[in-house]
Backbone as XML, in Angstrom:
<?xml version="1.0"?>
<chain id="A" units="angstrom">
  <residue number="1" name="UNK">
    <atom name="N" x="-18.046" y="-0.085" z="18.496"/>
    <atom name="CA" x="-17.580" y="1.268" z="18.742"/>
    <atom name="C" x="-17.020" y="1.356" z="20.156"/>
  </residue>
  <residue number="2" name="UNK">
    <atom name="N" x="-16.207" y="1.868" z="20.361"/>
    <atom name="CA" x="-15.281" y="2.513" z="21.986"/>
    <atom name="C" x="-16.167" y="3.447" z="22.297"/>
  </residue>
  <residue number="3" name="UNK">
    <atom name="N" x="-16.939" y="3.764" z="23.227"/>
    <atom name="CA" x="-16.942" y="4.506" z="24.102"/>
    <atom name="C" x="-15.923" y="5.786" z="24.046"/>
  </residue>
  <residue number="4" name="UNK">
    <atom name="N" x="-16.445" y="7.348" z="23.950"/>
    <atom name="CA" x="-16.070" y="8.236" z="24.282"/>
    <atom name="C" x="-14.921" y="8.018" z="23.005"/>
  </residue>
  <residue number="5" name="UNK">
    <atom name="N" x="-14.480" y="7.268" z="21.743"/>
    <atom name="CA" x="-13.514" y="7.451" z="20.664"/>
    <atom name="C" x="-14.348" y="8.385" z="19.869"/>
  </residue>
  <residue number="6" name="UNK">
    <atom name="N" x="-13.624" y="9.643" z="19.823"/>
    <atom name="CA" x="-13.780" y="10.472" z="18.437"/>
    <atom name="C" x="-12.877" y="10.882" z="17.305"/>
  </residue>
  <residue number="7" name="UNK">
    <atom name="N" x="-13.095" y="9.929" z="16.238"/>
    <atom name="CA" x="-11.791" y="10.417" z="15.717"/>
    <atom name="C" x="-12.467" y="11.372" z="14.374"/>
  </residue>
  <residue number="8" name="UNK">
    <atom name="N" x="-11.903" y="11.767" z="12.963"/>
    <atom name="CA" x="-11.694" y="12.254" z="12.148"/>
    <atom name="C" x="-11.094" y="12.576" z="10.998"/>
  </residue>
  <residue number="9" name="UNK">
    <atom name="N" x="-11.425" y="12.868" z="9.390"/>
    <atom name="CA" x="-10.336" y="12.418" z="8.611"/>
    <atom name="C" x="-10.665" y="13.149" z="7.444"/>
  </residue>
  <residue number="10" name="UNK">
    <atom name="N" x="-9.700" y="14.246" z="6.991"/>
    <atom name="CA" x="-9.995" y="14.968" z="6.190"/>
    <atom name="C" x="-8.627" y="14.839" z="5.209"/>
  </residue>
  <residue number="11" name="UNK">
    <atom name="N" x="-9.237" y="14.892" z="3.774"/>
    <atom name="CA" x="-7.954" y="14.748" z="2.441"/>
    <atom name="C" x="-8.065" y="15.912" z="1.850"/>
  </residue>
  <residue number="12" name="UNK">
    <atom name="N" x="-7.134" y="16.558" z="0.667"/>
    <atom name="CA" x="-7.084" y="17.597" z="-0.126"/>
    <atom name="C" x="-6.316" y="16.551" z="-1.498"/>
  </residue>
  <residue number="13" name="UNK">
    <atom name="N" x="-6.887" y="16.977" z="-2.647"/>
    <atom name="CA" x="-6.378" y="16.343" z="-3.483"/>
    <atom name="C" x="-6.678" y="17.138" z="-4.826"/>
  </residue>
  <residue number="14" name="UNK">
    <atom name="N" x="-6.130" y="17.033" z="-5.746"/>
    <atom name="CA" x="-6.632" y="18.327" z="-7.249"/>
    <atom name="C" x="-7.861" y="17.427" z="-7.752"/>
  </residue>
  <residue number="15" name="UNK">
    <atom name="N" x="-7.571" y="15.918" z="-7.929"/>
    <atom name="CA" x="-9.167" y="15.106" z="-8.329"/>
    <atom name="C" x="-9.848" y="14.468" z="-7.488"/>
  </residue>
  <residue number="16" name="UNK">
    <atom name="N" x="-10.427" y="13.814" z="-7.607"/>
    <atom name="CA" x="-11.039" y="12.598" z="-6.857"/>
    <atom name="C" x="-10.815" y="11.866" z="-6.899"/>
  </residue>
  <residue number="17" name="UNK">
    <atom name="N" x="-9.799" y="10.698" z="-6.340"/>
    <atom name="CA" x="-8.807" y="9.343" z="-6.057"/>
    <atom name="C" x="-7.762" y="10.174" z="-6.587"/>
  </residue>
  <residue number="18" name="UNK">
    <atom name="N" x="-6.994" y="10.873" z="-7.163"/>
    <atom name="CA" x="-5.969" y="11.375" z="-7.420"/>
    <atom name="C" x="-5.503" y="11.084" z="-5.565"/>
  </residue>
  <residue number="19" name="UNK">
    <atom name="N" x="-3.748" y="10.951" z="-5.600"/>
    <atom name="CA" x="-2.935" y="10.844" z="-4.563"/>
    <atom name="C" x="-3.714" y="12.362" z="-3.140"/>
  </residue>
  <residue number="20" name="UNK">
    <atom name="N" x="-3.355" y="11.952" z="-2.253"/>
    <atom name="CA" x="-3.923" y="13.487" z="-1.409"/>
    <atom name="C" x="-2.436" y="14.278" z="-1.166"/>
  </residue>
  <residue number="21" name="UNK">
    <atom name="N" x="-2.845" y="15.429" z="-1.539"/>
    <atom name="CA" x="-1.670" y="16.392" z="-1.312"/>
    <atom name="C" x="-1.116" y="16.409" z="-0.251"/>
  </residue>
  <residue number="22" name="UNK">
    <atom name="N" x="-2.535" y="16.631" z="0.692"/>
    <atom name="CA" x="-2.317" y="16.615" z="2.316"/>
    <atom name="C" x="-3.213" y="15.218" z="3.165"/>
  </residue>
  <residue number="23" name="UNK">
    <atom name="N" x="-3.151" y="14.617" z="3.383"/>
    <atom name="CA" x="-4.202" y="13.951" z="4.743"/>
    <atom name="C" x="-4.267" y="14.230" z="6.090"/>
  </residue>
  <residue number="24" name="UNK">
    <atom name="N" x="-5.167" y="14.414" z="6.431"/>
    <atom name="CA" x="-5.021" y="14.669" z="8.199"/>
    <atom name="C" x="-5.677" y="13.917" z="8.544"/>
  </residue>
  <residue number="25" name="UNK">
    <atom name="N" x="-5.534" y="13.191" z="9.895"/>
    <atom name="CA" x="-6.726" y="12.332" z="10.760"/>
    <atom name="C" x="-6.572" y="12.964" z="12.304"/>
  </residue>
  <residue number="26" name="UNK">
    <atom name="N" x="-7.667" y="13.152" z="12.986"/>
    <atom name="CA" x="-6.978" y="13.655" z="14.341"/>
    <atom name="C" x="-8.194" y="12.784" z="15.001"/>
  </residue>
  <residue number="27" name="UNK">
    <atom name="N" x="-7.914" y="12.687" z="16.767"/>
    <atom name="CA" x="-7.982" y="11.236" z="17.380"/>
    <atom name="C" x="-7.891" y="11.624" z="18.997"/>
  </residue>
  <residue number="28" name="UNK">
    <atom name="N" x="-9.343" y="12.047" z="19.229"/>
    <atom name="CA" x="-9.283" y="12.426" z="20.880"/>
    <atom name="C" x="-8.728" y="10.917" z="21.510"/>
  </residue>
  <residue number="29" name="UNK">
    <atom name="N" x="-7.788" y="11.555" z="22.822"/>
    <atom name="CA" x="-6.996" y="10.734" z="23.398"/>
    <atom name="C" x="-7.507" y="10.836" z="24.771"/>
  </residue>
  <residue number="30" name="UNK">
    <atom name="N" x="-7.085" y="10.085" z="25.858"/>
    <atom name="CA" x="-7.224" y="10.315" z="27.021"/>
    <atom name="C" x="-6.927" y="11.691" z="27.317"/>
  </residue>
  <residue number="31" name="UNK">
    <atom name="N" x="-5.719" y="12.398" z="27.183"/>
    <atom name="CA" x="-4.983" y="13.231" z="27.726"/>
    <atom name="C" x="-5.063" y="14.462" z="26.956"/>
  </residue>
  <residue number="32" name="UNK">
    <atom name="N" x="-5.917" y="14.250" z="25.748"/>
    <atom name="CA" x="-5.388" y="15.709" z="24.649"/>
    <atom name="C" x="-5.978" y="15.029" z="22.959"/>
  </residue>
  <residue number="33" name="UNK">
    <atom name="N" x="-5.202" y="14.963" z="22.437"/>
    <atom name="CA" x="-5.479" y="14.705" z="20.670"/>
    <atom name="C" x="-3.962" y="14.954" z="20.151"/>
  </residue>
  <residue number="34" name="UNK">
    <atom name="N" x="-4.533" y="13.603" z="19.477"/>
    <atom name="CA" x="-3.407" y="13.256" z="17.949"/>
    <atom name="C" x="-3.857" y="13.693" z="16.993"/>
  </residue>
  <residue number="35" name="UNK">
    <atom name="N" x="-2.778" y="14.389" z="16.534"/>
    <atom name="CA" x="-3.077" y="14.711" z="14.789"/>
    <atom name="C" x="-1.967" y="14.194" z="13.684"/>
  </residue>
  <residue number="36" name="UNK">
    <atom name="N" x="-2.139" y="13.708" z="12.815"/>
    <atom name="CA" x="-1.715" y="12.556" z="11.934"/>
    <atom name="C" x="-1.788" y="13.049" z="10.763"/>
  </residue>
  <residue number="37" name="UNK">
    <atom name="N" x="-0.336" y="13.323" z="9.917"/>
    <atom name="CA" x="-0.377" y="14.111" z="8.558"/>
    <atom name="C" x="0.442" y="13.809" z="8.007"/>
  </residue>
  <residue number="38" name="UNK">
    <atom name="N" x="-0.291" y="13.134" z="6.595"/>
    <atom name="CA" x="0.310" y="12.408" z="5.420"/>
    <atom name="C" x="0.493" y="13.488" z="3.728"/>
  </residue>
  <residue number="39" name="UNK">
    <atom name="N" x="1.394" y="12.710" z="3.140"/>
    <atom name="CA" x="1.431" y="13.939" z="1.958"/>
    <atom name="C" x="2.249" y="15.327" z="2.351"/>
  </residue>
  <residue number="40" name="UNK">
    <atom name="N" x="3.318" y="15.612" z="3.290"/>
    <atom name="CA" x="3.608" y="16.649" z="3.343"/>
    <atom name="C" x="5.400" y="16.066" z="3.599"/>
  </residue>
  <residue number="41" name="UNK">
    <atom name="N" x="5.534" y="15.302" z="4.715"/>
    <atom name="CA" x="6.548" y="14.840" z="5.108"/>
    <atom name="C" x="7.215" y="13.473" z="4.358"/>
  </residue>
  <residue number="42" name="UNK">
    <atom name="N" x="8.120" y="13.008" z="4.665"/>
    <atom name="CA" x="8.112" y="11.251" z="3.364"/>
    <atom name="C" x="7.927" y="10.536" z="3.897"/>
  </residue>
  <residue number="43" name="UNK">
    <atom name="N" x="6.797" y="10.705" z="5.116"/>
    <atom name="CA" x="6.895" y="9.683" z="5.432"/>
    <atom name="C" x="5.621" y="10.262" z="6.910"/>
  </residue>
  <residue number="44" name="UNK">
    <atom name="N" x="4.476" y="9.096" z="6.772"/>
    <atom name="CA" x="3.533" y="9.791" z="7.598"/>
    <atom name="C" x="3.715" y="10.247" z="8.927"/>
  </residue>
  <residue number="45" name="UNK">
    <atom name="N" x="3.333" y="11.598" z="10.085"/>
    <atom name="CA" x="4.186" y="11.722" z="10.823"/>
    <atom name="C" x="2.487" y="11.922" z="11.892"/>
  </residue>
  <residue number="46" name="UNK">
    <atom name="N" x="2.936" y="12.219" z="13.348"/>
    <atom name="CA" x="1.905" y="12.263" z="14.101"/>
    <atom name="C" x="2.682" y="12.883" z="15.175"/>
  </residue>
  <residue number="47" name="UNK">
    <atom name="N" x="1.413" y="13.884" z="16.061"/>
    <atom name="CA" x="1.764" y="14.384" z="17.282"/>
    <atom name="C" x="0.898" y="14.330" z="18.479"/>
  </residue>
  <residue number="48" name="UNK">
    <atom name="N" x="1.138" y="13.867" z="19.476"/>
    <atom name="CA" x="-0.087" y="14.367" z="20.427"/>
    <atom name="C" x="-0.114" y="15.442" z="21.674"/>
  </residue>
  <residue number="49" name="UNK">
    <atom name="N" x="-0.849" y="16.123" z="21.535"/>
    <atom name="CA" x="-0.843" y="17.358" z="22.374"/>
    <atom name="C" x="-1.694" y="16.896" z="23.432"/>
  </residue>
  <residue number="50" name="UNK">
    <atom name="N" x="-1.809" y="18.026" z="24.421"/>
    <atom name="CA" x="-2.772" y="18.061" z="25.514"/>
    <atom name="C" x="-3.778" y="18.818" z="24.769"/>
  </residue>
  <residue number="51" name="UNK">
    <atom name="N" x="-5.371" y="19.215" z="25.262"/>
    <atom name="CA" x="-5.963" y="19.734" z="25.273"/>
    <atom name="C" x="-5.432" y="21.734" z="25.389"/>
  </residue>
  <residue number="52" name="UNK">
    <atom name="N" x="-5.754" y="21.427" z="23.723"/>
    <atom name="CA" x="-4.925" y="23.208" z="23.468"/>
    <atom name="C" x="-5.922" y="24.141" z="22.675"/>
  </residue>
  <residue number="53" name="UNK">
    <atom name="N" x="-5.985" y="25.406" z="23.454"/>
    <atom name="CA" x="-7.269" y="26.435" z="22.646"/>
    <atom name="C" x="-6.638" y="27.231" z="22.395"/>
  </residue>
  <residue number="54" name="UNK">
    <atom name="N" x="-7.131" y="28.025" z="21.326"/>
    <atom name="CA" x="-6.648" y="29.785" z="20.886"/>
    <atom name="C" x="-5.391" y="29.676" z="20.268"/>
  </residue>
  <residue number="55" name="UNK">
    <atom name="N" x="-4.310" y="30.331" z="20.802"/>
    <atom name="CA" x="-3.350" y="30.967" z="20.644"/>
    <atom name="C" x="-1.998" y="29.859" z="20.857"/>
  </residue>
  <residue number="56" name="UNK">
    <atom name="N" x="-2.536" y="28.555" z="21.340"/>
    <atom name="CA" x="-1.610" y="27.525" z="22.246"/>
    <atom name="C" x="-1.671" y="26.472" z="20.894"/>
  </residue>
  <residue number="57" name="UNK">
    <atom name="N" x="-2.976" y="26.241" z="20.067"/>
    <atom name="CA" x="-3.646" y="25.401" z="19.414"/>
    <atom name="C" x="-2.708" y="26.097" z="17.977"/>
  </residue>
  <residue number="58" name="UNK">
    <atom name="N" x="-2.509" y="27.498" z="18.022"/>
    <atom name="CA" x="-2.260" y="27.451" z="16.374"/>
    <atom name="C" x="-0.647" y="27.534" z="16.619"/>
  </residue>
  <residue number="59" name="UNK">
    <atom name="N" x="-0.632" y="27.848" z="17.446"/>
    <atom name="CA" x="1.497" y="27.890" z="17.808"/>
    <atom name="C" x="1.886" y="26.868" z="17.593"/>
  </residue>
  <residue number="60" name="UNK">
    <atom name="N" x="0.731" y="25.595" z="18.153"/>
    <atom name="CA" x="1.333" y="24.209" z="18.012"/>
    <atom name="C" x="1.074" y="23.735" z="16.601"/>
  </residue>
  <residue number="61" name="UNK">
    <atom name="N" x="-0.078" y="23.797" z="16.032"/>
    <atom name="CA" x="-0.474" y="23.831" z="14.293"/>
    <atom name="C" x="0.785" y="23.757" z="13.487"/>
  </residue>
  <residue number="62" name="UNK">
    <atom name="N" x="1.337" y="25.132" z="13.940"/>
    <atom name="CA" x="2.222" y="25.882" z="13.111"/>
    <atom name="C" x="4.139" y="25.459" z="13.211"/>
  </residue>
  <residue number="63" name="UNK">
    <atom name="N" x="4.026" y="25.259" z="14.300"/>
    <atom name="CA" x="5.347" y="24.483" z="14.695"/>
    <atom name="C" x="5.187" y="23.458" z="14.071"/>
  </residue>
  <residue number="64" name="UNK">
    <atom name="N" x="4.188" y="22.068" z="14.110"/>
    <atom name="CA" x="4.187" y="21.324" z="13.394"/>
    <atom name="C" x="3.981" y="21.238" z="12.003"/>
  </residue>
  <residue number="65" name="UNK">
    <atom name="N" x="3.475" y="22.105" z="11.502"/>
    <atom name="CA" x="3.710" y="22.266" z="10.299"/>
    <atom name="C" x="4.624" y="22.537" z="9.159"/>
  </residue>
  <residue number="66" name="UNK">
    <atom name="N" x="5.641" y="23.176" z="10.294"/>
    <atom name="CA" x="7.221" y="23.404" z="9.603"/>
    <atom name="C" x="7.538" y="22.632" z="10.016"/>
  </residue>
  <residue number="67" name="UNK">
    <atom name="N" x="7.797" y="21.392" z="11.104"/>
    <atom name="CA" x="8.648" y="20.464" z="11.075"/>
    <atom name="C" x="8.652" y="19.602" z="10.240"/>
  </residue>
  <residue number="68" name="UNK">
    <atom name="N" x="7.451" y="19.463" z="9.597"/>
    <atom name="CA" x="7.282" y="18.114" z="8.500"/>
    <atom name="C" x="8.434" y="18.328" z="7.411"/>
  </residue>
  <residue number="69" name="UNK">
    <atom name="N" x="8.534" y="19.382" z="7.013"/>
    <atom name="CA" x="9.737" y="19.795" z="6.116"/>
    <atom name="C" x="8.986" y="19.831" z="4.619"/>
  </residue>
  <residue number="70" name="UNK">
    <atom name="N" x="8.037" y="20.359" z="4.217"/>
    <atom name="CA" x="7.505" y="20.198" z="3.610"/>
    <atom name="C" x="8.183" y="20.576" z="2.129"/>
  </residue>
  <residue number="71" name="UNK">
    <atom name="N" x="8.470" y="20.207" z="0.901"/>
    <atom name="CA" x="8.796" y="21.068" z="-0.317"/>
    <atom name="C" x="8.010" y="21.085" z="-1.791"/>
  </residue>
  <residue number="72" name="UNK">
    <atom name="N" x="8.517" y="22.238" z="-2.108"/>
    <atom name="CA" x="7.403" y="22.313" z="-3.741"/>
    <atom name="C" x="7.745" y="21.026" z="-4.217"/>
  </residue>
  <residue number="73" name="UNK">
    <atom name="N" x="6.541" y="20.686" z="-5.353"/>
    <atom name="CA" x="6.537" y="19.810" z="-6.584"/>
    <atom name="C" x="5.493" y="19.786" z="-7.921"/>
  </residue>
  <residue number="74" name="UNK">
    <atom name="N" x="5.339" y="19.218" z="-7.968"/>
    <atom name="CA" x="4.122" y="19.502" z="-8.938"/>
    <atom name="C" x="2.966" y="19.588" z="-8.920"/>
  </residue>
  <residue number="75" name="UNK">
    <atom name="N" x="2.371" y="18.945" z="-7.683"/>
    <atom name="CA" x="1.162" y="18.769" z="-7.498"/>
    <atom name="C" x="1.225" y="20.763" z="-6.754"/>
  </residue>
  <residue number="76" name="UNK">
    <atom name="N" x="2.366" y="20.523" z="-5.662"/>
    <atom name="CA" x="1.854" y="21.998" z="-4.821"/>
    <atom name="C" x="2.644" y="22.613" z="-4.399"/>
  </residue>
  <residue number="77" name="UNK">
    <atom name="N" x="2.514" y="23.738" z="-3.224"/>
    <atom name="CA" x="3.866" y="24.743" z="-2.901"/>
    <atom name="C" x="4.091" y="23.958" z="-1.381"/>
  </residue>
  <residue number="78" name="UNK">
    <atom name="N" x="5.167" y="24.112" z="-1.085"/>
    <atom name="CA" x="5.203" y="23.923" z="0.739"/>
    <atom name="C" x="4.865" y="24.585" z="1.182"/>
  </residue>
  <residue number="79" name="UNK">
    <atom name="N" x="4.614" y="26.294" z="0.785"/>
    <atom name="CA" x="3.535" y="26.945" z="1.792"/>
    <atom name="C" x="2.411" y="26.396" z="2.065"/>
  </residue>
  <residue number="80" name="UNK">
    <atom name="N" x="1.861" y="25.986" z="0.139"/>
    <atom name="CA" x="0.340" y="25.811" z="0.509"/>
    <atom name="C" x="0.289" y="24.106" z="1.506"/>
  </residue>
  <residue number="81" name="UNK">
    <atom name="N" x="0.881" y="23.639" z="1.786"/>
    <atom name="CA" x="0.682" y="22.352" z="2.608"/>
    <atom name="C" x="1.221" y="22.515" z="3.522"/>
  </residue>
  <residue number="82" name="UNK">
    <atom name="N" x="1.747" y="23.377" z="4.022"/>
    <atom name="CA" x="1.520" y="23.908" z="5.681"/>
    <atom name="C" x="0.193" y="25.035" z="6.116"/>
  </residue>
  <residue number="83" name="UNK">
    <atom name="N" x="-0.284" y="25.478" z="4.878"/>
    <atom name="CA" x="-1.440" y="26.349" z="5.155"/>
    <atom name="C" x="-2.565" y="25.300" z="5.126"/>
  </residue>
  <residue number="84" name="UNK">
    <atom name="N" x="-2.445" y="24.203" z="4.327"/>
    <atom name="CA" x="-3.877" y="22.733" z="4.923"/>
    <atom name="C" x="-3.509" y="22.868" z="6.286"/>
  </residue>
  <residue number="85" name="UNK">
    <atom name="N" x="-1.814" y="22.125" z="6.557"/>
    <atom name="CA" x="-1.990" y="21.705" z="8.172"/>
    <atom name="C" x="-2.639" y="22.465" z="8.997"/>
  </residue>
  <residue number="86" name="UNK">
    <atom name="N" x="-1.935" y="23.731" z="8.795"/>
    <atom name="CA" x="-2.722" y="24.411" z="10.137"/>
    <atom name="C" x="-4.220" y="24.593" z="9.455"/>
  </residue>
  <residue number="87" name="UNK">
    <atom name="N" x="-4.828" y="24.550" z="8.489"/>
    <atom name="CA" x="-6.220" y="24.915" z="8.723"/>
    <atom name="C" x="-7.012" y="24.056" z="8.507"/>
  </residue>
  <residue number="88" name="UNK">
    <atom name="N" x="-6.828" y="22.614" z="8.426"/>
    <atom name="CA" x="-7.524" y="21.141" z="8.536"/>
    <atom name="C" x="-7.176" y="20.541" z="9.820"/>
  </residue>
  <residue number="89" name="UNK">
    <atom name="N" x="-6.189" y="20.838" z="10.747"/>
    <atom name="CA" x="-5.713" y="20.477" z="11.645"/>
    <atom name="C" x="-6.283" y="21.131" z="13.008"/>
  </residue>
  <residue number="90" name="UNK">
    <atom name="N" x="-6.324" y="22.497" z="12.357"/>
    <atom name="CA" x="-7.536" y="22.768" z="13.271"/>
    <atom name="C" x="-9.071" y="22.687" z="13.411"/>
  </residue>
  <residue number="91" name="UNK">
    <atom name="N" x="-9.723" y="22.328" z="12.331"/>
    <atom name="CA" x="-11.167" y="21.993" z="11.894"/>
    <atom name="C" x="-11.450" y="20.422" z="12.378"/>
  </residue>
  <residue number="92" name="UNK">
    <atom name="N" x="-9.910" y="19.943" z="12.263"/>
    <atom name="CA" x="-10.640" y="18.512" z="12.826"/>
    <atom name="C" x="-10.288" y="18.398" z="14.005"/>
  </residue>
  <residue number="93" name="UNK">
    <atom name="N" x="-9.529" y="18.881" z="15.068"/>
    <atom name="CA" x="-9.076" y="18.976" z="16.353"/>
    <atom name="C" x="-10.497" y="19.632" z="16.916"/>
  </residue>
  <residue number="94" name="UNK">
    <atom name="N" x="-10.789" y="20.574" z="16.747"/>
    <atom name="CA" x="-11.935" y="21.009" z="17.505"/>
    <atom name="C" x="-13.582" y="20.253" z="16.859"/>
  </residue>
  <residue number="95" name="UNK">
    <atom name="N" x="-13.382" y="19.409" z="15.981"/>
    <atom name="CA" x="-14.060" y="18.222" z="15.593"/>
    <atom name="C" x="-14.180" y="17.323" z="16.803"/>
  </residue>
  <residue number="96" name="UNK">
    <atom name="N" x="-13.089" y="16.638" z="16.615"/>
    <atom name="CA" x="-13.081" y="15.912" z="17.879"/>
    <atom name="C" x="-13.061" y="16.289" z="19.305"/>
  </residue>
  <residue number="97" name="UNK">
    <atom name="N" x="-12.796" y="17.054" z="19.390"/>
    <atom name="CA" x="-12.726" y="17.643" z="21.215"/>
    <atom name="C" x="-14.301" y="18.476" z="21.110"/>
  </residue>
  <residue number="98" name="UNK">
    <atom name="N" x="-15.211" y="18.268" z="20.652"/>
    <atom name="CA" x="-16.534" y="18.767" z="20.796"/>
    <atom name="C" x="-16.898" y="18.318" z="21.945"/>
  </residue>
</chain>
């Protein structure tokens, strides 16, 4: 184990081993936290912020969450997989920055 590594890793999926709609992993850093989100974009994407609370934390959520470009299909809506990001993205960000 590293010293002071906290990371984290949360899926959404309709079954159990079924594909994940959404994945998130987020990953205290020296400087802030990565958050890492699969199933939304074509292709897995990641960001790292500084150390962000409140109002700074969901602006950034939320910006990133529309950039992935997310669109309907069968499994789900692109709303609802920008409504995981921001609300798994924040459960595991303040996971790790405990």
């Amino acid at each position: 184990a590293v010293k002071g590594l906290r990371v984290a890793f949360r899926e959404v999926a309709r079954r159990h081993g079924d594909f994940a709609i959404v994945a998130c992993a987020a990953m205290k850093t020296p400087t802030g936290v990565r958050l890492a989100v699969g199933g939304v974009a074509d292709v897995p994407t990641a960001r790292d912020w500084p150390r962000l609370e409140g109002g700074a934390l969901d602006d950034a959520l939320n910006a990133f969450a529309w950039e992935l470009g997310a669109r309907d299909d069968v499994h789900a809506t692109a709303r609802y997989r920008r409504d995981l990001v921001r609300m798994i993205g924040r459960d595991l960000i303040g996971e790790v920055l405990q």
